[in-house]
C-alpha positions as CSV (number, residue, x, y, z in Angstrom):
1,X,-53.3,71.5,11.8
2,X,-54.4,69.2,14.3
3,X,-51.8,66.5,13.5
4,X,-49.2,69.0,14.6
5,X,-50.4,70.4,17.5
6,X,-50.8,67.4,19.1
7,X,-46.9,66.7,19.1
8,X,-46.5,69.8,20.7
9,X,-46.4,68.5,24.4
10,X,-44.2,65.9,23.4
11,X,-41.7,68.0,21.7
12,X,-41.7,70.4,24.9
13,X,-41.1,67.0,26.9
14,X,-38.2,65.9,24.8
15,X,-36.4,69.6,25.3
16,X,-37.0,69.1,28.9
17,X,-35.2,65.7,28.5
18,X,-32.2,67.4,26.3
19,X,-31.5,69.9,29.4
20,X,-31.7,66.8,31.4
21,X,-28.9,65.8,29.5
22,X,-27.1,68.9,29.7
23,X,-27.2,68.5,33.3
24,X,-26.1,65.2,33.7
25,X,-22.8,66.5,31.9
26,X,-22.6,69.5,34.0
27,X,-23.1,66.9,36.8
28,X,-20.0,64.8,36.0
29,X,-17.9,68.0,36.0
30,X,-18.7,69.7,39.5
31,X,-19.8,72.2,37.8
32,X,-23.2,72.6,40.1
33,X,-24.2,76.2,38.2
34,X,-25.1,74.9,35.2
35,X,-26.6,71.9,36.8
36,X,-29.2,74.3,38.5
37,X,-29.4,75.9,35.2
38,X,-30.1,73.3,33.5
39,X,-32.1,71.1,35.4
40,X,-34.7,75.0,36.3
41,X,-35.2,75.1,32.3
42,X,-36.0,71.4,31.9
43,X,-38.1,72.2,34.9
44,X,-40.2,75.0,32.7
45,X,-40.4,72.7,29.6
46,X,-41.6,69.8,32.1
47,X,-44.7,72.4,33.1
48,X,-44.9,73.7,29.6
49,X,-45.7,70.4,28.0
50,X,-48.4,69.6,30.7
51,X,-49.7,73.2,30.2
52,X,-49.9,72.8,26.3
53,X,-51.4,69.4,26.9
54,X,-54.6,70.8,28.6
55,X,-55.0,73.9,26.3
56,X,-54.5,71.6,23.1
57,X,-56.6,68.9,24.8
58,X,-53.3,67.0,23.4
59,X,-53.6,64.0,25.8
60,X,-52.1,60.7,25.4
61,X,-51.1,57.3,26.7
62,X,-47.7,58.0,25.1
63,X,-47.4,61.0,26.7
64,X,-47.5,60.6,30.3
65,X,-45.1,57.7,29.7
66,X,-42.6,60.3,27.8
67,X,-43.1,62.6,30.5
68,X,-41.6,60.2,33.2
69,X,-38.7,58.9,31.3
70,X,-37.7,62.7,30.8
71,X,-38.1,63.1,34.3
72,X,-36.0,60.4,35.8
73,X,-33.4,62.4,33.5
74,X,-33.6,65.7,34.7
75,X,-34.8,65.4,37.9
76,X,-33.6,61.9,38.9
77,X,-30.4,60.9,37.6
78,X,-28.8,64.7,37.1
79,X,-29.0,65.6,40.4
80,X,-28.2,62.4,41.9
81,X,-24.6,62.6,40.0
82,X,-24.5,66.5,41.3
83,X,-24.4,64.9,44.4
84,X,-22.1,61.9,43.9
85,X,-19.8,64.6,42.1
86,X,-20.1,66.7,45.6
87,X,-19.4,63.8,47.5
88,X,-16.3,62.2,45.8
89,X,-14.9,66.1,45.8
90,X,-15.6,66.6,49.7
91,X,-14.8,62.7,51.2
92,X,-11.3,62.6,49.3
93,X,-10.6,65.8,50.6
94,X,-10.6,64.3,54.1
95,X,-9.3,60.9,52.7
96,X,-12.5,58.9,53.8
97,X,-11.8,55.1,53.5
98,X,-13.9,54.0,50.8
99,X,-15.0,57.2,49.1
100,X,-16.2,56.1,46.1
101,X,-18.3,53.7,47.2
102,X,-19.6,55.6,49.9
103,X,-20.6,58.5,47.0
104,X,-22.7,55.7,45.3
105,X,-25.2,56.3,48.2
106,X,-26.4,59.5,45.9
107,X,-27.8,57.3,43.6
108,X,-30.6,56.4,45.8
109,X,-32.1,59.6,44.7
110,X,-32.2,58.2,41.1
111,X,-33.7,54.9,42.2
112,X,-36.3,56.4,44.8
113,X,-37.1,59.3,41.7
114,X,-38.1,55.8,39.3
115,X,-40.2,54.6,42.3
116,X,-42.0,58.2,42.4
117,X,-42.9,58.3,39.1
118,X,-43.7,55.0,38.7
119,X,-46.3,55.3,41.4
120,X,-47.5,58.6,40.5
121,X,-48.5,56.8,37.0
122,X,-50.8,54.1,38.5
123,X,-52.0,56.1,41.6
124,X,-55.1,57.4,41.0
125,X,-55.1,59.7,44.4
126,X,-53.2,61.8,42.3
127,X,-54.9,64.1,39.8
128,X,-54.9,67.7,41.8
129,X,-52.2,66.8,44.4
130,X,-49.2,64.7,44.7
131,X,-48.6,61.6,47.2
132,X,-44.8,62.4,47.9
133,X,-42.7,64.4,47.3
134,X,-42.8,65.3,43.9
135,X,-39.4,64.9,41.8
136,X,-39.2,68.1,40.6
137,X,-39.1,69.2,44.4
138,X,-37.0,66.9,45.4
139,X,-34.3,67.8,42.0
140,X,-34.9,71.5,42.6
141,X,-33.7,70.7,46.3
142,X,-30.5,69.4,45.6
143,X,-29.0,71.3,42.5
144,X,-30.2,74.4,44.4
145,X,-28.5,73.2,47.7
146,X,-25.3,72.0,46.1
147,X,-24.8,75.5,44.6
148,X,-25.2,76.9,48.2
149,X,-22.7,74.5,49.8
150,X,-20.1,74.7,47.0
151,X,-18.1,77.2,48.8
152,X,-18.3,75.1,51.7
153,X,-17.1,72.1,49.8
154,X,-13.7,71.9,51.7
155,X,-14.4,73.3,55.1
156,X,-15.6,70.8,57.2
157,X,-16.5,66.9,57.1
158,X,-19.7,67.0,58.3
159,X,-20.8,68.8,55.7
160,X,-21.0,65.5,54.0
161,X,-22.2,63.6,56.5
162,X,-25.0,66.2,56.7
163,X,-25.7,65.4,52.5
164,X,-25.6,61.6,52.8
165,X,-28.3,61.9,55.8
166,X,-30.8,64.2,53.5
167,X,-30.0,61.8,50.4
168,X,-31.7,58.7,52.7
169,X,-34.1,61.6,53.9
170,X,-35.2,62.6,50.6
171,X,-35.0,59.3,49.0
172,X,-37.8,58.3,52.4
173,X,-39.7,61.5,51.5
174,X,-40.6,60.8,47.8
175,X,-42.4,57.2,48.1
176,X,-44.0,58.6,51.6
177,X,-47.6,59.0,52.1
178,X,-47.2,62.3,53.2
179,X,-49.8,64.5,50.9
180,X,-47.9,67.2,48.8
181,X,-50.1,70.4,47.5
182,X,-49.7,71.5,44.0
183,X,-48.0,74.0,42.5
184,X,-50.5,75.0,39.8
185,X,-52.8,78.2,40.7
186,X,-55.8,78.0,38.6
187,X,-57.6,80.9,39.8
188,X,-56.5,83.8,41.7
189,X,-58.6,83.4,44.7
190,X,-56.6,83.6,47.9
191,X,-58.6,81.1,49.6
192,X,-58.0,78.2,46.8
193,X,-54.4,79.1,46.6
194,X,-53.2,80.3,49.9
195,X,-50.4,77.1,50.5
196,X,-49.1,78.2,46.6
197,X,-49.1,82.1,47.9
198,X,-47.2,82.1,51.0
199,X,-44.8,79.5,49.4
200,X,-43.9,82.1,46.4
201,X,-43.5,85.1,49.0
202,X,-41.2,82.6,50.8
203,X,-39.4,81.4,47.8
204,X,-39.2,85.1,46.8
205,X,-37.6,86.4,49.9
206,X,-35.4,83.1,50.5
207,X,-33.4,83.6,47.0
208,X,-33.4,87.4,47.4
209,X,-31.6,86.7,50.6
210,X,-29.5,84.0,49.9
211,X,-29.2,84.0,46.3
212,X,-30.3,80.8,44.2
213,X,-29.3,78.1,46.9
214,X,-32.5,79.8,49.0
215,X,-34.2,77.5,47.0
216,X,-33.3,74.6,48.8
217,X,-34.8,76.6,52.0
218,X,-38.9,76.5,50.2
219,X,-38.3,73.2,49.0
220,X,-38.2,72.4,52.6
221,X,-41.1,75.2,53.3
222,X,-42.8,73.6,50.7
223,X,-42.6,70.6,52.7
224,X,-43.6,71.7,56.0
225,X,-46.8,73.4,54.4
226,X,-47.9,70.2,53.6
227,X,-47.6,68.9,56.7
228,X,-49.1,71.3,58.2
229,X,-52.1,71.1,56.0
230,X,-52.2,67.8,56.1
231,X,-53.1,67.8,60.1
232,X,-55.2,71.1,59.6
233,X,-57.3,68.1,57.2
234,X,-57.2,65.7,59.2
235,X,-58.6,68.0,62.1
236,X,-61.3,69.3,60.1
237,X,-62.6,66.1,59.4
């Protein structure tokens, strides 16, 4: 029995890794709905397999190395050609020299995403919180975004602008030193989990009012919590 369970986590890794796919392909079509879709199940199967890791006690070198190349998948490289997509579609509307070229920029996100994990596999700091934005923040950003901004896809050119600004933003934000909190709650105490809380209620109200591209809205909540609680820290001390 023991010899299976302890695939479990990595089998739940490798279905995050085959929506990861799935969303690549959605990626290369415009089609940003299924690219949210896909990219938010992977996103369950990536906390599944660390979930069924700890309850199993299914640990192993192997892994935490799976776990990143599944990542740079589904949250690196999918959305980064959701947003290249978006950008060839928008800049040739307005026939800007160069476009795509200029769309390449979006693969900064898949590059800075490699960084990330990289350093989130050597850096012992983090264990209980992440250094960075996390890549599953930063994928959740822009499939969620993109699926806001497809009906403003041909309006206006600096809509576009605005994208490839928040790409070098982003790309800046993940290999920061800029303490993120955690998303797990492991107890239900309001003190211990307060950041997680508000962030929920937020998320909550955000999508209720704006449908799934409120999502983009807490990422950036998400964000300025940490900030915020990064300087409530550093005051403390």
């Amino acid at each position: 029995m023991r010899a299976v369970t302890k695939h479990i986590p990595n089998f739940l890794t490798c279905v995050n890794l085959f929506f990861g796919c799935l969303a690549c392909i959605a990626a290369f079509k415009g089609d940003f709905w299924y690219t949210f879709l896909w990219v938010i199940i992977g996103a369950l199967f990536d906390f599944s397999d660390g979930f069924a890791a700890r309850m199993l006690k299914a640990y192993s070198a192997m892994g935490k190395e799976l776990d990143s190349l599944a990542d740079i998948i589904t949250f690196g490289m999918a959305p980064a050609i959701a947003v290249f997509s978006f950008l060839q579609l928008s800049l040739f509307q307005y026939e800007f020299p160069y476009t795509k070229y200029v769309a390449c920029i979006a693969f900064l996100l898949v590059i800075f995403s490699a960084l990330r994990l990289a350093k989130f596999n050597v850096d012992e700091r983090q264990t209980s919180s992440f250094i960075g934005l996390p890549t599953s923040a930063n994928a959740l950003f822009w499939v969620s975004l993109l699926l806001g901004l497809e009906k403003y896809l041909l309006e206006n050119i600096y809509v576009p602008i605005g994208v490839i600004l928040l790409i070098i933003v982003f790309s800046l934000l993940m290999v920061s030193e800029i303490p993120m909190f955690s998303l797990k709650i492991k107890s239900l105490s309001w003190k211990e989990n307060y950041l997680q809380y508000i962030l929920i209620v937020c998320m909550v109200v955000l999508v209720a009012l704006f449908g799934w591209g409120g999502i983009s809205l807490g990422i950036l909540i998400y964000i300025l919590l940490s900030i915020i609680n990064r300087y409530k820290v550093k005051s403390i001390k």
